[in-house]
C-alpha positions as CSV (number, residue, x, y, z in Angstrom):
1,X,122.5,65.0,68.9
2,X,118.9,66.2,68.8
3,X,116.2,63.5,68.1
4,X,115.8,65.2,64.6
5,X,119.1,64.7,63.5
6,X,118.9,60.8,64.7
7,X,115.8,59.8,63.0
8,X,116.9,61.4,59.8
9,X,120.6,59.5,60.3
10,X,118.7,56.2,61.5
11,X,116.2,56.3,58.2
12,X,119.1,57.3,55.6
13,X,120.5,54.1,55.6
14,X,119.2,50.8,53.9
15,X,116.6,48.6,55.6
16,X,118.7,46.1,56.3
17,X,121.3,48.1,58.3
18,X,118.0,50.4,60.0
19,X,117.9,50.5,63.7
20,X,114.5,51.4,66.3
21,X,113.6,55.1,66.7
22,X,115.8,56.8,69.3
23,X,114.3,56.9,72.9
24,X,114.3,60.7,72.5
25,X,111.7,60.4,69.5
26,X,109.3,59.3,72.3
27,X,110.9,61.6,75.0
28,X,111.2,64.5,73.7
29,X,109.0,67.9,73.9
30,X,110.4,69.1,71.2
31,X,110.0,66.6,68.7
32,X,106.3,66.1,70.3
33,X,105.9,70.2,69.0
34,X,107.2,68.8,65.7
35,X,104.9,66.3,65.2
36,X,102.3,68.4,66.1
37,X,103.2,71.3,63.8
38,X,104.0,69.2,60.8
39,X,101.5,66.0,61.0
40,X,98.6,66.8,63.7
41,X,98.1,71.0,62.1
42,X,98.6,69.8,58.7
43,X,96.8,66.7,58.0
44,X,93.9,64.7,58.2
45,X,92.8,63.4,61.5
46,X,89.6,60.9,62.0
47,X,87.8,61.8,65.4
48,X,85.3,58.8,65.4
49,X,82.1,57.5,62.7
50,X,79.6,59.9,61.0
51,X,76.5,57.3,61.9
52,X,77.8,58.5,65.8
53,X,76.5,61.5,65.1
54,X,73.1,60.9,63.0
55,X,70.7,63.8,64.3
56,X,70.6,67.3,64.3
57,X,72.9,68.6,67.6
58,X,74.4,65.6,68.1
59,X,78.7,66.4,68.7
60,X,81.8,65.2,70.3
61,X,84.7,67.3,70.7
62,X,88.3,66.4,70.2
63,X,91.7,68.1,70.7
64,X,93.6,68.8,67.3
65,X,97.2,69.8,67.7
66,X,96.6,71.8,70.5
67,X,93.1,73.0,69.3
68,X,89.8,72.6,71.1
69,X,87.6,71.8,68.6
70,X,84.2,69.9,67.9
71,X,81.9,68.1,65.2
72,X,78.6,68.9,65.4
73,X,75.8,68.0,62.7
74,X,73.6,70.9,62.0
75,X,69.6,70.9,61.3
76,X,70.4,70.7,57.3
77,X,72.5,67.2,58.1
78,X,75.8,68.4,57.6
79,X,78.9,67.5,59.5
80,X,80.7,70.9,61.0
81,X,83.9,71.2,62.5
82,X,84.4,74.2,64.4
83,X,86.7,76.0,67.1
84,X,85.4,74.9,70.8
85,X,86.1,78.2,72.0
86,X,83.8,80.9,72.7
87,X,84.3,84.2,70.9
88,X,83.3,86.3,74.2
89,X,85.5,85.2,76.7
90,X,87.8,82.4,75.2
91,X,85.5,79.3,77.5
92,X,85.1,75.9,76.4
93,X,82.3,75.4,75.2
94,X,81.5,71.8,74.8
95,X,82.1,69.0,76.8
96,X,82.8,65.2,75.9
97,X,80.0,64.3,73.4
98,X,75.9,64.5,73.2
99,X,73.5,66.1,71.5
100,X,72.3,70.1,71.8
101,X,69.9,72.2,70.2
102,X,71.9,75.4,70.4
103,X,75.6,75.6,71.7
104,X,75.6,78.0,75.0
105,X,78.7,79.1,76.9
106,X,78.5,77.9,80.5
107,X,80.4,81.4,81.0
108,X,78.6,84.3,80.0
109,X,75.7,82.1,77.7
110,X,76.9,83.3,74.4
111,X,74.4,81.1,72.3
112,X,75.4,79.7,68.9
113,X,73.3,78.0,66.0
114,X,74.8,74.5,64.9
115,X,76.2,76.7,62.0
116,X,78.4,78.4,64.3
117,X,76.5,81.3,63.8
118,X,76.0,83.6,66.8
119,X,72.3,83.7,67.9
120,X,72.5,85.4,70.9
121,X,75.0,87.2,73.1
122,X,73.4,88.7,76.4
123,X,73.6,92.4,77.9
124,X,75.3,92.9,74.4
125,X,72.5,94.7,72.7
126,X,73.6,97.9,74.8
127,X,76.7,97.9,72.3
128,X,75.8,100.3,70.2
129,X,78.8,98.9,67.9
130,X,77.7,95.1,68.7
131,X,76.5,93.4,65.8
132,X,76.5,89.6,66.1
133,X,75.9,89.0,62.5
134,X,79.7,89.6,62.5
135,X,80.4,86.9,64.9
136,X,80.8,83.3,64.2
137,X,82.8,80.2,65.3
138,X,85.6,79.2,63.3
139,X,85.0,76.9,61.1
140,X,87.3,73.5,60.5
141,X,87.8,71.3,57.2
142,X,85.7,68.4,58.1
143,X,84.7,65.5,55.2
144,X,83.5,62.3,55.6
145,X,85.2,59.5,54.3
146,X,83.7,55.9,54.2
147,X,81.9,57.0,57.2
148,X,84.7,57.9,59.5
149,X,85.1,61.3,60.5
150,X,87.6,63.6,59.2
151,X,88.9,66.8,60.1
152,X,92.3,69.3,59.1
153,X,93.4,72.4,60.5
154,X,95.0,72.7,57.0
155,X,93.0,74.9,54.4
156,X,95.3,73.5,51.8
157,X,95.5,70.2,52.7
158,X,94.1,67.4,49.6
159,X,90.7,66.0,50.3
160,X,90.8,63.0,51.9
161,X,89.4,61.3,49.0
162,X,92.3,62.3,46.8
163,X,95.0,61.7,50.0
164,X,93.3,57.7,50.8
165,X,92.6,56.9,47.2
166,X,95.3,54.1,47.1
167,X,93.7,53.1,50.6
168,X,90.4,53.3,49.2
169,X,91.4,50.5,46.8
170,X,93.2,48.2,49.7
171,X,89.9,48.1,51.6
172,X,86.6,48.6,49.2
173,X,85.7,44.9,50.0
174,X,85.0,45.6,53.6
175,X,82.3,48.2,52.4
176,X,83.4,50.3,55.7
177,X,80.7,53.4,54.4
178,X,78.2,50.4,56.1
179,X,79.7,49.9,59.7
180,X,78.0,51.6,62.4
181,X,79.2,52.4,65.5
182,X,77.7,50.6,68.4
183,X,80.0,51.9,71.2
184,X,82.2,54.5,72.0
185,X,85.2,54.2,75.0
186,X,87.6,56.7,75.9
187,X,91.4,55.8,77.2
188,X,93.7,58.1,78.9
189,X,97.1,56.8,78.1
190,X,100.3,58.2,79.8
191,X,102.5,57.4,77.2
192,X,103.5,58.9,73.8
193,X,101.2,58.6,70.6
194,X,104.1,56.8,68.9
195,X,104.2,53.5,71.2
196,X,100.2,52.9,70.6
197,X,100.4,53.3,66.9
């Protein structure tokens, strides 16, 4: 039986009579390409606190379902999510997190404004057909919500307002729009997402 077929089974019955996940719900690579098709691609996901990333250039990039991508808060103040791949050659283009004034490619120095706009692409210019007004990053949904960070790879997804509303109700005594982050640590965990949450 496929771990699909189990979960579905195991949930269909009352609570009382319900049983743990099946071992293949944490084992499985295709249930993993599930998940990340039908909950990472379509919802929202927080990638860390807006007051992280309070000046101009400041960014941290994040992988979403599968997607380099990065958050980046651009000379008018605004949060932008965008693709963290270059439009030139496919490179990464940002690393960890930090602050820049322009985003470069370490590859062929593609330069983007904070936008996502392309500024500069070199040797280009002898392109007759080159026009880099017609070039821009992709952009990502990206709100902010009570000061966290929030991004979809969903155009149609609800706003995160309308999604956490009920949420929104459970927790408006803590004031969390207030908390500021004071550090930031990264794990590496060789286990599924499932046995940390």
């Amino acid at each position: 039986m496929d771990p699909i077929t189990e979960l579905v089974k195991n949930v269909s019955v009352p609570f009382e009579r319900a049983t743990a996940m099946p071992p293949a719900v944490y084992t499985s690579e295709k249930f993993l390409e599930r998940e990340q098709q039908q909950i990472f691609a379509r919802g929202w996901v927080c990638v860390g606190r807006a007051s992280a990333l309070s000046e101009a250039g400041d960014y941290v990039t994040y992988e979403l379902a599968g997607q380099p991508i990065f958050v980046i808060r651009d000379h008018a103040g605004y949060l932008r999510a965008m693709s963290n791949v270059c439009l030139h050659r496919m490179s990464t283009l940002l690393e960890g997190s930090g602050n820049r004034r322009t985003i470069v490619c370490p590859y062929h120095a593609w330069t983007y404004s904070l936008d996502g706009s392309l500024r500069g692409a070199p040797a280009m210019d002898l392109n007759e057909g080159f026009c880099k007004e017609n070039y821009r990053l992709p952009q990502v949904r990206c709100e902010e919500w009570l000061g966290w960070i929030m991004v979809s790879l969903n155009p149609d997804a609800p706003s995160v307002a309308t999604q956490l509303s009920h949420v929104h109700d459970l927790i408006a005594d803590y004031h969390l729009e207030n908390y500021v982050q004071t550090f930031h640590e990264t794990h590496i965990w060789d286990t599924n997402w499932k046995i940390l949450a």
